[in-house]
TISELO-264258 format. One record per residue: chain; z, x, y of N, C-alpha, C in turn; residue number from 1. Coordinates in steps of 0.02 Angstrom, whole numbers. Layout:
N
  chaine     n_w     n_u     n_v    ca_w    ca_u    ca_v     c_w     c_u     c_v  num
       A       Z       X       Y       Z       X       Y       Z       X       Y  NUM
...
% end
This chain:
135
  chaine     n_w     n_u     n_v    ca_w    ca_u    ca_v     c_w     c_u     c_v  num
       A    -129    -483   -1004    -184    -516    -969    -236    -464    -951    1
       A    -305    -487    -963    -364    -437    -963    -368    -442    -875    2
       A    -412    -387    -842    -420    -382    -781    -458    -434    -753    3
       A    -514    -459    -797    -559    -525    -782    -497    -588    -787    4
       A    -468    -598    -830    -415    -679    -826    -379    -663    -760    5
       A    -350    -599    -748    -314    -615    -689    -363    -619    -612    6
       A    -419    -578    -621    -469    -586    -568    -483    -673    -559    7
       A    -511    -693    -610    -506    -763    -604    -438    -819    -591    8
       A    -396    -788    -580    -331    -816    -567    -327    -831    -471    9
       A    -381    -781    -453    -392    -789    -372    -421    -847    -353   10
       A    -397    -862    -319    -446    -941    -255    -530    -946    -247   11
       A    -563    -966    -280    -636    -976    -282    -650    -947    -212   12
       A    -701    -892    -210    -731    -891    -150    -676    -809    -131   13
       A    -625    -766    -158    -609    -731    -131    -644    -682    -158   14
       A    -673    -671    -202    -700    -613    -239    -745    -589    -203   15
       A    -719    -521    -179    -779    -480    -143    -819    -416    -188   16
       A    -814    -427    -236    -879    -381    -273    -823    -338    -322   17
       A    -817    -297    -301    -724    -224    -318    -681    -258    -336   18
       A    -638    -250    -389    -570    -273    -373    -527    -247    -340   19
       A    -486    -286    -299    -433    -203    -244    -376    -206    -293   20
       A    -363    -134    -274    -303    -120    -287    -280     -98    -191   21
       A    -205    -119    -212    -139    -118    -139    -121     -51    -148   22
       A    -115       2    -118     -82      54    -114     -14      55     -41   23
       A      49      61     -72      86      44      -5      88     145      21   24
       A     100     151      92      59     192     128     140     247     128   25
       A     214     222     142     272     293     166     282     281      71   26
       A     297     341      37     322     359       3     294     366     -75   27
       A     237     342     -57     162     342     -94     133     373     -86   28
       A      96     382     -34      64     400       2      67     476      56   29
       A      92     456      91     129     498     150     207     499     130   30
       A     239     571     142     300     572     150     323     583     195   31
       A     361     523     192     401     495     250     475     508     268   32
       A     500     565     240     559     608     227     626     584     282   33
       A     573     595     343     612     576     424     625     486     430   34
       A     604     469     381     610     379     403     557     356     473   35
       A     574     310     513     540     301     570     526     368     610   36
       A     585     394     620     578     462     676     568     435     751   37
       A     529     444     764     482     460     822     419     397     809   38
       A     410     361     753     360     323     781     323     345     751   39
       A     297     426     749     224     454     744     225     460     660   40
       A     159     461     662     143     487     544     129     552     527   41
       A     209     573     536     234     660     542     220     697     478   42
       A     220     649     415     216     671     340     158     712     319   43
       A     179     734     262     123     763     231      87     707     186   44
       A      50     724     143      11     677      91      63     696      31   45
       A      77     654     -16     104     640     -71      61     673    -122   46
       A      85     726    -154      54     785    -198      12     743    -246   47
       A     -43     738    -250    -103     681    -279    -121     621    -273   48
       A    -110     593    -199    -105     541    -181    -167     540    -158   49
       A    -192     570    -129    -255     568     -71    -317     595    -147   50
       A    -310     633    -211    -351     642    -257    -352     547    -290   51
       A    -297     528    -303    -304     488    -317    -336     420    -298   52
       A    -329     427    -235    -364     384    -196    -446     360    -197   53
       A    -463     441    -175    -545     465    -198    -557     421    -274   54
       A    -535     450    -331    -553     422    -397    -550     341    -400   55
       A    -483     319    -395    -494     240    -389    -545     201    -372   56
       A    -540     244    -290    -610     198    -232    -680     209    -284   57
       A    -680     216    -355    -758     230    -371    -771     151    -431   58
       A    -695     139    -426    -681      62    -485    -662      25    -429   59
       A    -638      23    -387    -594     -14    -363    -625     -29    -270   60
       A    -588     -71    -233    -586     -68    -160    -518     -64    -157   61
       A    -483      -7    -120    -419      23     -98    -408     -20     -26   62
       A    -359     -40     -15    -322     -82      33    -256     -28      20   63
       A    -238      -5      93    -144      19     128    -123     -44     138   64
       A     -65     -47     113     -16    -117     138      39     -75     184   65
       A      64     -77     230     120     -57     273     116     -97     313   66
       A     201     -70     328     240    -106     399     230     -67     463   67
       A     187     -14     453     172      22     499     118     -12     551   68
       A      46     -72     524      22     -82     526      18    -159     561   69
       A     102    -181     558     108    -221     580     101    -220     662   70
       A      69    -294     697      43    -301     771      86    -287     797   71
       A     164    -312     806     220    -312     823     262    -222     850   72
       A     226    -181     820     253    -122     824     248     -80     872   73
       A     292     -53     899     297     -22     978     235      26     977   74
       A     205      52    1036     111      84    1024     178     158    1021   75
       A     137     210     991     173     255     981     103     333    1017   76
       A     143     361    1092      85     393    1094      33     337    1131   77
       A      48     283    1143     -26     237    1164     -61     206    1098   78
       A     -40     204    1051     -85     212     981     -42     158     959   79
       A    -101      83     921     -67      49     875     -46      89     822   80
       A     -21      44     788      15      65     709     -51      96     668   81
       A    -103      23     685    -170      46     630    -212     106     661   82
       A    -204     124     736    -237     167     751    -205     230     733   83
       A    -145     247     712    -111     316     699    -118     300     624   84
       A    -118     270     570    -141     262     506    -222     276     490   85
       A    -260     270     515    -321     268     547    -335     376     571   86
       A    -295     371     596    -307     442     630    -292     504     570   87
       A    -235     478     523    -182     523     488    -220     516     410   88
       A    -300     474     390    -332     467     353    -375     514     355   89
       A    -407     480     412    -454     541     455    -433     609     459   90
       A    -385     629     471    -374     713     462    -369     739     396   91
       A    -357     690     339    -342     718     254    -420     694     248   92
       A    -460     673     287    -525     664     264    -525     613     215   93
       A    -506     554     208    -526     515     168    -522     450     176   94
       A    -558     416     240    -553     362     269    -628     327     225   95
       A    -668     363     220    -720     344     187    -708     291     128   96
       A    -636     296      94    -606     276      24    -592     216      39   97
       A    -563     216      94    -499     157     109    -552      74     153   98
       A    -553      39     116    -590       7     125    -533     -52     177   99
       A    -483     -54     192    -444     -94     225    -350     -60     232  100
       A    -331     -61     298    -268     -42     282    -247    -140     328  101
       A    -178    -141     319    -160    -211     309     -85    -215     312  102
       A     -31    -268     373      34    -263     335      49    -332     313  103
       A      -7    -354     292       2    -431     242     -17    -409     165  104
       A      27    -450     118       0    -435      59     -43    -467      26  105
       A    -103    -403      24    -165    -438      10    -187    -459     -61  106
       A    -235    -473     -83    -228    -516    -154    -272    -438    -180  107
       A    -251    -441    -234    -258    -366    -266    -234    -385    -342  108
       A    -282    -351    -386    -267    -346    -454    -216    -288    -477  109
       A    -190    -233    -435    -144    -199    -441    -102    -179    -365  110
       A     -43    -191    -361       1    -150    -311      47     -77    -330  111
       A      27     -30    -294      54      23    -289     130      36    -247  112
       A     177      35    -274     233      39    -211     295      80    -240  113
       A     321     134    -224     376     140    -226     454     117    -231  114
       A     439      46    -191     493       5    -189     477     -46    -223  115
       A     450     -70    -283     419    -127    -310     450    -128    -376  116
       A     481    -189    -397     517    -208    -467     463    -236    -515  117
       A     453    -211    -564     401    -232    -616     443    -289    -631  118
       A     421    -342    -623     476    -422    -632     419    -419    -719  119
       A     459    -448    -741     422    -496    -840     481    -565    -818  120
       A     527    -576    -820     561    -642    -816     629    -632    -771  121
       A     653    -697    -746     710    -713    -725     794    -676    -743  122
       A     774    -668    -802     838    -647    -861     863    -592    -829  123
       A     817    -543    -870     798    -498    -846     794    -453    -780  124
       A     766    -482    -723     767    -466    -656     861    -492    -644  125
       A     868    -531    -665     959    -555    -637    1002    -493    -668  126
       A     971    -469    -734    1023    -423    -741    1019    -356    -730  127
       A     966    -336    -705     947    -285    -682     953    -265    -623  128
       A     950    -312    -558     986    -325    -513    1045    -342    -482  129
       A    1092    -334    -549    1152    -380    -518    1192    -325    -506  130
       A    1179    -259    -510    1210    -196    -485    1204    -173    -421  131
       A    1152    -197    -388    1143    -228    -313    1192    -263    -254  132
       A    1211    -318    -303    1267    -350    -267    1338    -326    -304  133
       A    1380    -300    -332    1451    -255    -334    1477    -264    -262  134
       A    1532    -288    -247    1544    -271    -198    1576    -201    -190  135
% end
């Protein structure tokens, strides 16, 4: 599928100019080595993550998807989730790029994720998964 059929595959009226691409934010992005920890966004940048970023944002509108970002999340420091995502952009200097961070999944012609199964069919995903459940 060409990038225009699936762009047009969106809900009349969502097209904002860019197509986004989703970039998910621990293990992409930032390494997140410590897991939660402490709350705080202790990581470094992911060795071409933040170059990559820059280049995209020149085709694309870049959206962070995380759970970091979610409302729900204890303030860490006094600081929402989006305000320490927000801060930890700002110090690698490249908030300029990031046109939305987000922990809903937003409609995007590409997702970036570490933890993400390239699904093609049912078959397939069952048997590729079924090494998952083994007891």
């Amino acid at each position: 599928m060409s990038i225009d059929d699936k762009l047009k595959s969106f809900p009349p009226g969502t097209s904002t100019g860019l197509p986004v691409i989703a970039i998910d934010f621990d293990g992409v992005i930032h390494d997140d080595h410590l897991g939660f920890h402490d709350g705080t966004i202790y990581g470094l940048p992911i060795e071409g993550s933040l170059d990559a970023i820059k280049l995209l944002s020149l085709r694309f509108k870049i959206v962070i998807f995380t759970a970091k970002a979610k409302p729900d999340r204890p303030l860490v420091e006094g600081k929402t989730g989006q305000e320490l995502l927000w801060d930890w952009f700002n110090k690698h200097k490249v908030t300029q790029y990031i046109t939305e961070i987000t922990s809903e999944k937003p409609r995007a012609l590409i997702y970036i994720d570490d933890n993400a199964y390239h699904f093609t069919n049912w078959n397939k995903a069952a048997l590729d998964l079924k090494e998952y459940f083994k007891p």
